[in-house]
N, C-alpha and C positions, 0 to 999 in steps of 0.2 A: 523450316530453316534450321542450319546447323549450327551447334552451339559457338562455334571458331566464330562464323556470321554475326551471331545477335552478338555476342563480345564484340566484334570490331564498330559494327554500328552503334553501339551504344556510346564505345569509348569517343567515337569520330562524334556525336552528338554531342554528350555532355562536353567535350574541350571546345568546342565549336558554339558553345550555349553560355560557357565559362571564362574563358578569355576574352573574348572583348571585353569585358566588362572591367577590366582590368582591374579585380580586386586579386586574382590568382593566375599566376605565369602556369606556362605551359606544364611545366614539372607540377606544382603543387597541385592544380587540375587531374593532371592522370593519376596523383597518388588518391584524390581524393574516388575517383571511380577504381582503382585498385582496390582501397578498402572495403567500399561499398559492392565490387562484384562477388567478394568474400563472403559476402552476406546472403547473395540474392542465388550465388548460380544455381543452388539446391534446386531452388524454388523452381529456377529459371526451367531447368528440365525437367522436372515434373508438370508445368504447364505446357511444354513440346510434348510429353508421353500421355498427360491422363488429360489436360484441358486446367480449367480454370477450378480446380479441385478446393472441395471446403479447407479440408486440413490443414492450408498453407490459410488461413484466416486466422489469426489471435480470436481468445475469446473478448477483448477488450474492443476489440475491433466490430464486431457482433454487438455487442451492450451498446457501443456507443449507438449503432446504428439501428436497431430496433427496439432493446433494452434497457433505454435510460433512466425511465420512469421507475423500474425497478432495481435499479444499481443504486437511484437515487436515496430511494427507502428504504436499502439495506447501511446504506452508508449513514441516514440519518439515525437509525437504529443502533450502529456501530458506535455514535457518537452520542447518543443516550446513556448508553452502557456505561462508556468512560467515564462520564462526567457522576454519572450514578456509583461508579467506584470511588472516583474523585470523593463524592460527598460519605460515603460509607468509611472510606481510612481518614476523614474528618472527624466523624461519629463516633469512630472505637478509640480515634486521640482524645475525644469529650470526655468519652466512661472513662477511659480510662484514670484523668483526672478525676472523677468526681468518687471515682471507686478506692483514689490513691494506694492504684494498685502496681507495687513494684515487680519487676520480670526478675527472673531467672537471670545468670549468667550465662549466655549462651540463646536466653528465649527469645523466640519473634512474635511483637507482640499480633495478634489476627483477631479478628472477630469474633472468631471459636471461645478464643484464652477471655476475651475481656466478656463475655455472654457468661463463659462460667465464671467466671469474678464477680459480675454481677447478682448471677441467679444464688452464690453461698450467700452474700450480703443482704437479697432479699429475704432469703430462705432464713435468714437468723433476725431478721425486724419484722417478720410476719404474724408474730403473736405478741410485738410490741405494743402498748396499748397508750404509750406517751405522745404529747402533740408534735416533739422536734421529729422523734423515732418513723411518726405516720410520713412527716414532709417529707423527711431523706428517702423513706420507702416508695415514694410518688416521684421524683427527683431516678430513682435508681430505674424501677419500673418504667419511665417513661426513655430512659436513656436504653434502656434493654430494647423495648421496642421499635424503640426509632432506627437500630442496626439492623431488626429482624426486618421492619418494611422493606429495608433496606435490600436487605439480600433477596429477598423476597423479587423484590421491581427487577434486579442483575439477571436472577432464576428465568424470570418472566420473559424477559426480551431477548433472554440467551433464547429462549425454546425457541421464540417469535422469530428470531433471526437466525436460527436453524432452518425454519421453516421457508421463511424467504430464499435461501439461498439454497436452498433443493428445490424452490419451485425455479426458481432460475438455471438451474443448471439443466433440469428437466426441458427448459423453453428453449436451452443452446440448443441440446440434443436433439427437442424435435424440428429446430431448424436447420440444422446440418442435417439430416437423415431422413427426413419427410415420415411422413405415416407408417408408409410399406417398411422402409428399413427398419425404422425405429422398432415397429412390432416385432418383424421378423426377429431383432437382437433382442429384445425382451422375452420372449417366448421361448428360444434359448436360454435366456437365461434362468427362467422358469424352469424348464428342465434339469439345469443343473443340480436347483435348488431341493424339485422332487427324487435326485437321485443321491443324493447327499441324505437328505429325510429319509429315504427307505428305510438302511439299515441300522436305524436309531431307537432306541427302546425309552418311552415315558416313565417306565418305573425306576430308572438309572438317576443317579443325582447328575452328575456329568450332561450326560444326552437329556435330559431335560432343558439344562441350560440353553444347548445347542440346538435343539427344537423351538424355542421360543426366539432365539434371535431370527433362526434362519425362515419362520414364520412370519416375523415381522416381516423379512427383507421381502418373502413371499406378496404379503399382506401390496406392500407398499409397489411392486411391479402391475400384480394387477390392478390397483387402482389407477396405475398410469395409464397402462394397457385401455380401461373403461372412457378415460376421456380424451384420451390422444387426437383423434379427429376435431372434436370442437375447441380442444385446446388450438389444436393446428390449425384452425381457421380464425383464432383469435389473435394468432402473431402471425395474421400475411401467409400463412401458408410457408411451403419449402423453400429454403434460399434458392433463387433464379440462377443461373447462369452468368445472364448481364449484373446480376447485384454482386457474385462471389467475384468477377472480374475489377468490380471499382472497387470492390475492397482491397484486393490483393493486391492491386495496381496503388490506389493510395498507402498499403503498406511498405512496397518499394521505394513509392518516393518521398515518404517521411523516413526509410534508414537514407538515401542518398541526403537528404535534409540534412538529418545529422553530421554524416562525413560534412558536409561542406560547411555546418554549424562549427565544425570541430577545427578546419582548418584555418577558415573568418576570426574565431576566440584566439585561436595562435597571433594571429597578424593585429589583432586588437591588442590583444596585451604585448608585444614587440614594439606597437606606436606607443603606447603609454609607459613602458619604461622608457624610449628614446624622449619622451616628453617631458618627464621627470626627470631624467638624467639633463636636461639644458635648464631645466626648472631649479634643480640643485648650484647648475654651475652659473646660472645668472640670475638666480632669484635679488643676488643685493645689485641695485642700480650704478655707474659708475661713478654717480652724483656720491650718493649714499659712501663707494666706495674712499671717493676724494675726501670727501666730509671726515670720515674714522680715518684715515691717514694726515688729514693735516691734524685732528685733535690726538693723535699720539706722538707725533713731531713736537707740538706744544709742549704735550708732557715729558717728553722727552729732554725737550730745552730747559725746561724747570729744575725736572730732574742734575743734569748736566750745571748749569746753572749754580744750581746748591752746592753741588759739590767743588766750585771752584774753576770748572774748565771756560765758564765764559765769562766775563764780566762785562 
């Protein structure tokens, strides 16, 4: 089918799906498939030329749908962290009180600054031999290490959640790419690696450096490379055909969601101001209203009154 086609068909669908329902007239219906073909026709012709191709798949789209369990633990992870930072610039506001240690003009107070605050403070009651001298020393000490666990737990989860999220990305890739691909592009990329290595000398301080990253990167290919098959047998195997189709198809019609989200929010807020606007203009009842005008007539005549015009 030609792309003029699946345009016309669509357009004749969605107004034909959209209008009776009479929340959107004819015009606001075609604006909202106008916006939405904006989005889609890329897509639209690359499923007429190559089929139902990973590429047009989000990675989010993937996670929700085989992933979850491990987006979940990266995410609960993510929120360890914070809250572990949270308690950390708690920590260094503690020492820093108890250290009554005042900053620089200009200084930010970090964990760094208030550690070395700490550690001259301990470093000079550590041959104190008095009983207040030992407390405050145990007081100092115990606030030092309570930032060091501290960073220590951040360090930890940071690695942990390095980890998770290259095993995840490693789990996209071999589900877009299945085995065959996947290795074939690894193995290249191997290659690349061994020819970058060649002509690098270990006795250089420079190419030392570069020898030891580009080994790791080495290191961490092949080990994919070793368990790519049972990996791939543990998430389902390669994304199917029928499964890249309902993804891609549920991608389409959560952007057309949106347009028609976008256009409903417009027509929502137009009823609520026209709402408020008669809400303003007849919020006082005409009881209410009669009421404050005969009591300022009153006043009125009092006034008047007083002054001599009525008796």
């Amino acid at each position: 089918m030609k792309m003029p086609d699946v345009r016309r068909q669509l357009l004749t669908t969605l107004k034909a799906r959209l209008i009776p329902l009479g929340a959107l007239d004819e015009f606001q219906s075609a604006g909202v498939f106008v916006n939405w073909w904006q989005q889609i026709r890329f897509d639209l012709k690359t499923i007429i030329s190559t089929g139902w191709h990973h590429t047009l798949i989000p990675d989010s789209f993937l996670i929700d749908a085989f992933f979850r369990t491990e987006a979940d633990a990266i995410e609960t992870l993510e929120a360890k962290i914070s809250e572990t930072q949270s308690e950390l610039a708690e920590a260094v506001e503690a020492a820093q009180e108890v250290a009554a240690y005042e900053p620089e003009e200009g200084e930010t107070i970090t964990a760094a600054v208030i550690k070395k605050a700490l550690k001259e403070l301990i470093d000079d009651l550590a041959s104190s031999t008095g009983e207040s001298a030992r407390k405050e020393l145990k007081v100092l000490q115990a606030r030092e290490k309570a930032i060091t666990d501290l960073e220590k737990s951040i360090k930890d989860s940071r690695s942990a959640l390095k980890t998770l999220t290259d095993e995840l990305e490693f789990k996209l890739q071999l589900k877009r790419l299945g085995a065959d691909d996947f290795k074939a592009e690894n193995r290249q990329l191997l290659k690349q690696l061994e020819t970058q290595l060649a002509p690098l000398d270990e006795t250089k301080k420079d190419d030392k450096k570069k020898i030891t990253v580009l080994k790791k990167d080495q290191a961490t290919l092949e080990s994919r490379l070793a368990k790519t098959d049972a990996l791939l047998t543990s998430i389902g195997g390669q994304l199917t055909e029928p499964e890249a189709r309902t993804l891609i198809l549920k991608k389409l019609h959560e952007l057309a969601t949106h347009e028609l989200d976008r256009y409903l929010s417009a027509g929502k807020r137009r009823i609520i101001q026209l709402v408020e606007n008669l809400w303003e203009k007849y919020a006082i009842s005409s009881r209410a209203l009669e009421a404050e005008r005969t009591e300022t007539l009153k006043a009125l005549d009092g006034f008047l009154t007083g002054l001599g015009y009525f008796k």
